[in-house]
C-alpha positions, 0 to 999 in steps of 0.5 A: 500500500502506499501512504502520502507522508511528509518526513520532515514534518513527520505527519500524513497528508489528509484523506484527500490529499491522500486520494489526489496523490496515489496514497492508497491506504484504505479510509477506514484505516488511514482514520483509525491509525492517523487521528485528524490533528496529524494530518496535513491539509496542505502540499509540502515539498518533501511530501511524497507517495511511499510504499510502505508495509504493515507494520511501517504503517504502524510505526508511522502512525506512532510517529505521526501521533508522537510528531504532534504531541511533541514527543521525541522520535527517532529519525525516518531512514533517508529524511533530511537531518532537522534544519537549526535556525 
């Protein structure tokens, strides 16, 4: 399956913004596991389609929730270290 995600901010783009850019998670899911205050209405750059399997969607709904919170999250593989400043 595919999810639309951006691995800077660490969070999920909405459920339309899935539709419109080839996530493919099913709706009901994507609700349960991304709670509506982690989703992204809005394109950023580093955005992106990825496939990704069960249990990344697991963890990526724990970061997106942790992301949100203000929690402190180990670094997604292959994301940008974070920008200082």
């Amino acid at each position: 399956m595919k999810i639309v995600f951006s691995v800077k901010q660490r969070r999920p783009g909405c459920a339309l913004l899935q539709a419109a850019c080839g996530g493919t998670v099913p709706s009901m899911v994507f609700g349960i596991k991304f709670p509506f205050e982690t989703w992204l209405t809005d394109l950023t750059p580093d955005m992106g389609a990825y496939e990704i399997t069960e249990a990344q969607l697991e963890r990526l709904s724990v970061i997106a929730r942790e992301a949100v919170d203000g929690g402190v999250v180990e670094p997604l593989v292959g994301s940008a270290p974070p920008q200082e400043g």
